[in-house]
Residue, then its C-alpha position, 0 to 999 in steps of 0.5 A: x158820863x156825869x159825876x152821878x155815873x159809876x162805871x163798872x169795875x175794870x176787867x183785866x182777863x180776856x177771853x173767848x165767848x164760848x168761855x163763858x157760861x151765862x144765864x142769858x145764852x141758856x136754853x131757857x132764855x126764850x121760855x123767860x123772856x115769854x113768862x115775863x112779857x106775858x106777866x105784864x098787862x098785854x091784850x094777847x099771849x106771846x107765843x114761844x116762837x115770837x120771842x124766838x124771832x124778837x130775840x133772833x132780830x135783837x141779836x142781829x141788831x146788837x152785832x151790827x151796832x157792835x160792827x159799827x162801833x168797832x169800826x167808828x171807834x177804831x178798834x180794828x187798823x185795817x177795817x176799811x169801806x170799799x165800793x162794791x161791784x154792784x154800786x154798793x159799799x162795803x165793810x171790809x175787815x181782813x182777820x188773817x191772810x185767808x179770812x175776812x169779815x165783809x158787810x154788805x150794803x152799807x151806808x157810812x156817813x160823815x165822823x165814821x158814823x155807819x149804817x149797816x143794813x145787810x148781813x155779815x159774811x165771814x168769808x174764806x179765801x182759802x176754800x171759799x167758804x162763807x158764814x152768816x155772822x147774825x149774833x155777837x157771839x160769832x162777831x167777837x169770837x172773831x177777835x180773840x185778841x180785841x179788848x171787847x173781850x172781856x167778860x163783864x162787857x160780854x155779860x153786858x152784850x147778852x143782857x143787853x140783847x134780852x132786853x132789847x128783845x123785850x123791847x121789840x115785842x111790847x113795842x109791836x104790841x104797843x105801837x099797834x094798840x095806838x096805832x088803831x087809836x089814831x085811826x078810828x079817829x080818822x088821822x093817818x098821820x100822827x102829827x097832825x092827830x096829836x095836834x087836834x087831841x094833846x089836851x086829851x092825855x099827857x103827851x109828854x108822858x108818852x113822848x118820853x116813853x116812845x122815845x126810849x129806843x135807846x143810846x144812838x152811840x151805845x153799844x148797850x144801850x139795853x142793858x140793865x144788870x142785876x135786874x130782873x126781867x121782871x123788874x126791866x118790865x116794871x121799872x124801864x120807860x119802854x114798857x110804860x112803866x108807872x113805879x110807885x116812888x116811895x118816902x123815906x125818912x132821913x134825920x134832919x141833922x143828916x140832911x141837905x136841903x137847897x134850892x136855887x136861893x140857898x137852904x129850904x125848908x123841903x117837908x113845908x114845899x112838899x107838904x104844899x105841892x103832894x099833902x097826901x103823899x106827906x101826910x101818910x108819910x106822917x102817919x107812918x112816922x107816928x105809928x112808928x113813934x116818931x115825930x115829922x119834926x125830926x126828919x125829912x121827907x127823901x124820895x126814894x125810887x123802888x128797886x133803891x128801896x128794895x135792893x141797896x139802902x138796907x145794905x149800904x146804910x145799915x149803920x143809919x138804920x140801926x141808930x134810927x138816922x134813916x127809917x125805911x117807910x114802905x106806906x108813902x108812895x106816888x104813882x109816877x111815870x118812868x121818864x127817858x132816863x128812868x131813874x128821873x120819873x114824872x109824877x102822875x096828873x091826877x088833877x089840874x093841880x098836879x098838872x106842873x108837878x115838877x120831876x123827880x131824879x132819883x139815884x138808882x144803884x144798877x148797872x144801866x148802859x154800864x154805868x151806875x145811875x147814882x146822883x152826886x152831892x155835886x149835881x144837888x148843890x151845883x145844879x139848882x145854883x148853876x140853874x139859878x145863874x142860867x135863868x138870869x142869863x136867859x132873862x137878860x138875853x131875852x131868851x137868845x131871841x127866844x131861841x132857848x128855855x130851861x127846865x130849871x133844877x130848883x131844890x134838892x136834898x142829899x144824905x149829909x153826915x154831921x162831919x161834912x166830909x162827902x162820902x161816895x155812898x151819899x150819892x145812893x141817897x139823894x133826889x132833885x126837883x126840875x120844873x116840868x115842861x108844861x110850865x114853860x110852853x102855851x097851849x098851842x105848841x107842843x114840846x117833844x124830846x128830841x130822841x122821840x124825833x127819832x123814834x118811828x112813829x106809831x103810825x107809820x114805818x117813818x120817823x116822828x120828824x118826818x111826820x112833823x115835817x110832812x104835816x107842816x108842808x114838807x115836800x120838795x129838795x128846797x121845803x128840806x132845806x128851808x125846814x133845817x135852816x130854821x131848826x139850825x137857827x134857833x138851836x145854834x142862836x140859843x146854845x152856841x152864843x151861849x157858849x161863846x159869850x158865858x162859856x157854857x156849853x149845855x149838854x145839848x143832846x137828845x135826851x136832854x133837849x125838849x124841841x118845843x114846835x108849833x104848827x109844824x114848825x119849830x119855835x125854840x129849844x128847851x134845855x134840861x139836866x145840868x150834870x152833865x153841862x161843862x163851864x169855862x169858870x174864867x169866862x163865866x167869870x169875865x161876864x161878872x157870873x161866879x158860883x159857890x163851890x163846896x164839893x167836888x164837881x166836874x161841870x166847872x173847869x179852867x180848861x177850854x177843851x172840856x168846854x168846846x168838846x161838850x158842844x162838838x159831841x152833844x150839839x155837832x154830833x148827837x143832835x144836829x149831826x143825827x137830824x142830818x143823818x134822818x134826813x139824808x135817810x128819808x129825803x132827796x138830799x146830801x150830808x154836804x149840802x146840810x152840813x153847808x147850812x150849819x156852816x153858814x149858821x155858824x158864821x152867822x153867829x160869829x158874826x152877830x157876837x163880834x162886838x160882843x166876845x174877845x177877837x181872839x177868842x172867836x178866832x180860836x174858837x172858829x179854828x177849832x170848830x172849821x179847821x181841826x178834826x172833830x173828835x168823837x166820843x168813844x163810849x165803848x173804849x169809856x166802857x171797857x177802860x179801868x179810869x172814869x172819865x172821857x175818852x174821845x178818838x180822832x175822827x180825822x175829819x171835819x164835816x164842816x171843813x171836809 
């Protein structure tokens, strides 16, 4: 969670689910879902009994995600993985003397991560009775006593299987209509089509679209609250969604403006970049008596516009500080994150649009997506010093880029002091990563590698890794070798020469290939990167702080954590996973490969870093027990902030 995140407030009250009465669980849900799926442009109407289905398989997803949540996050003392009589291994949680909770088969991987594939029995010892547990409701109710029941988290579980049951019919609906596209081309793997065609559509549109299945260690990663269904459709990468960004108005003396070189002028750099988008700015602001010279032009995301600044800034707009315009939009595309949208290429010239961030005041995976008057100022200052690190480090060998945020403008009252509703009115701008690749390599956000591809029941990586001649035990270890060498050479010397530590992970890195193969790392969102400010400083780097920010920090641990979850975890330690999944080959053998890399890097940096400094940082990475980032404790805790629980392991230790 990053300083633009607000998490819900604290709830207290405990009880059971059947307590509680939700819109959600009514009888016409299935009625709602199908109305609202059957709104929005598809090639065939969805049956009622389709939605029955697609919710039936949402439920069932959310109550493994939620068992294996409990278990990584140790929420239960005596839930257990056993061996099977069959060969198989099984969850085994005991819920009194005569009853327990089994799920079997079961695949568990290295830091508690776990994999269940069959159902969940509640089994009784007493009479030998069994039943199918197949949604939270019945998972939950098991655990009177757990603090997962709570009613806002339970509010959110629901919503969140709604959603995720939209999610599943237009991504059927979706990934057939491609899939016939691919085909009467004459390719059978995806890959190899895109290839030969990315010039063809903007790729990297789509890749952020199709990659949007959702937070791997979430457990909602669907839910958006007080949103509609029709505004999840409208509004939520997943289903295409194209909002149209409009242009606020906000006085100039209550503006902030920067870039990465200091104060700017935004109106003249806008004007320059989308002069039809100013222009009928402009001729709002005229028709409304007013003059351009008098306020800035402020991005502002659709539901914001609707839903929150009338309320919030009231006061603003009653003394002609903030005009809320409604003439002045750009078609954009919904990114991964959804608050963050990429402009429509409606010509060569917009082609190197850059992206937009916006703030967006609804409860999405529990958080409120806002952006700080932190990150506009830190991020464009922390990516100006990135830029000159890279260029003095040739880039790490090439191995690492950066999707610079370069300007941004936030609500600034007169007096200067920082407000909390100024993060409901702010937006920055990061280069597009069009700008930062050649013709021909591809650049894909490392949550797509994930995603199934749209021509096969297989993950796009595997794809990827077939196309460019994978095929045997030995091809595997070779093909990860590489991809660990370059992430690691770019984003662990990083951190162990400027105490950086990058927020690596899988939304928030673009893997850019070539030919198959993988050429280098290109990074992007720095809200949620951490810097040990001494050892920044050490190498003659310092940056201006002049509002509250949580990316600078005196304290190591912050710093070495970020790279343990975002790098160890999320991303190489999930690229492991994929692999183990679909490939002849072992966690150990893998996570022996990242070891040696590691080494390597330590290695390479010995006449570059502080002796005693590798040496600690060499413990905690080979010696200690990793810890693991707990979102769901994050979630239900009363206090923002991290909380991680001991995983008493090390895969590269164990």
């Amino acid at each position: 969670m990053s300083a633009n995140d607000q998490p819900l407030d604290p709830i207290k009250r405990h009880c059971k689910l059947s307590q509680i009465s939700s819109s959600l669980i009514a009888d016409g849900l299935v009625f709602t879902l199908q109305q609202a799926i059957n709104r929005i442009q598809t090639p065939q109407s969805i049956s009622l009994s389709s939605v029955e289905k697609y919710l039936s398989q949402a439920k069932l997803q959310v109550t493994r995600r939620l068992l294996a949540l409990i278990y990584k996050e140790q929420f239960a003392e005596d839930i257990r993985i056993e061996r099977a009589g069959n060969g198989e291994y099984q969850l085994i949680l005991p819920l009194s003397a005569h009853k327990k909770l089994m799920a079997r088969p079961v695949i568990s991987y290295s830091l508690s991560q776990l994999e269940i594939n069959g159902d969940i029995i509640l089994q009784s010892n007493k009479d030998n009775e069994t039943t199918l547990i197949n949604n939270p409701t019945s998972l939950l109710d098991l655990l009177p006593d757990s603090k997962l029941n709570q009613p806002q988290f339970i509010e959110e579980v629901n919503n969140g299987i709604a959603n995720e049951a939209l999610f599943l019919i237009y991504r059927n609906i979706w990934r057939e209509k491609f899939k016939q596209r691919i085909q009467k081309s004459g390719y059978h793997n995806f890959w190899k089509w895109l290839d030969n065609n990315k010039n063809d559509f903007d790729y990297i549109v789509f890749f952020e679209q199709w990659g949007a299945v959702g937070h791997p260690y979430h457990p909602n990663p669907k839910t958006k609250l007080n949103v509609s269904f029709d505004e999840v459709l409208r509004y939520s990468p997943e289903f295409e969604a194209k909002p149209k960004i409009l242009l606020m108005a906000l006085h100039r003396d209550y503006a902030f403006c920067t870039n990465r070189e200091g104060d700017f002028d935004s109106n003249t750099w806008l004007n320059q970049l989308f002069p039809d988008w100013m222009n009928a700015w402009k001729k709002e602001l005229r028709k409304l008596g007013h003059s351009d010279h008098d306020y800035i032009a402020l991005p502002v995301h659709p539901w914001q516009a609707q839903h929150t600044l009338a309320n919030k800034f009231s006061d603003l707009i009653a003394e002609k500080k903030l005009l809320l315009l409604k003439e002045a939009s750009l078609p954009c595309y919904a990114s991964m994150t959804l608050r963050t949208v990429i402009p429509e290429n409606q010509s060569a010239k917009h082609l190197f649009s850059p992206h937009i961030k916006l703030p967006i005041g609804f409860y999405c995976t529990s958080v409120m997506r806002t952006l700080s008057p932190g990150s506009v100022r830190m991020s464009p200052r922390m990516s100006q010093i990135l830029s000159t690190i890279l260029k003095k480090e040739e880039h790490f060998s090439g191995n690492l880029d950066l999707c610079a945020d370069f300007a941004g403008i936030h609500l600034n009252y007169p007096d200067g002091k920082i407000r909390d509703d100024i993060r409901h009115l702010s937006v920055l701008f990061r280069e597009n990563p069009y700008q930062k690749i050649t013709e021909d390599e591809i650049a894909i956000t490392v949550a797509t590698l994930f995603a199934k591809s749209p021509t096969s029941p297989y993950p796009i990586l595997y794809e990827i890794m077939q196309y460019s001649g994978v095929t045997e035990k030995e091809h595997v270890k070779t093909y990860f070798k590489h991809y660990v060498q370059v992430v690691l050479q770019g984003y662990l010397d990083l951190y162990l020469i400027y105490g950086i530590a990058m927020e690596a992970h899988q939304q928030n890195t673009l893997a850019i290939f070539k030919q198959g193969q993988l050429v280098r790392m290109l990074s992007r969102d720095l809200g949620g990167i951490r810097v040990h400010l001494p050892t920044l400083r050490q190498q003659g780097f310092d940056i201006k702080q002049d509002v509250p920010t949580l990316i600078l920090t005196n304290d190591p641990q912050a710093v070495r954590y970020k790279i343990i979850h975002a790098i160890m975890q999320s991303h190489l330690g999930q690229i492991i996973v994929l692999l183990v999944q679909h490939f002849n080959i072992t966690e150990k053998t893998l996570w022996q490969i990242v070891s040696g890399i590691i080494l390597e890097r330590f290695d390479a940096l010995k006449n570059r870093v502080d002796k005693k400094h590798l040496n600690q940082e060499k413990t905690a990475l080979f010696n200690d027990d990793w810890p693991i980032k707990a979102f769901t404790r994050m979630r239900l805790s009363d206090k923002p902030g991290y909380i991680f629980v001991n995983s008493k392991q090390n895969p590269l230790r164990d």
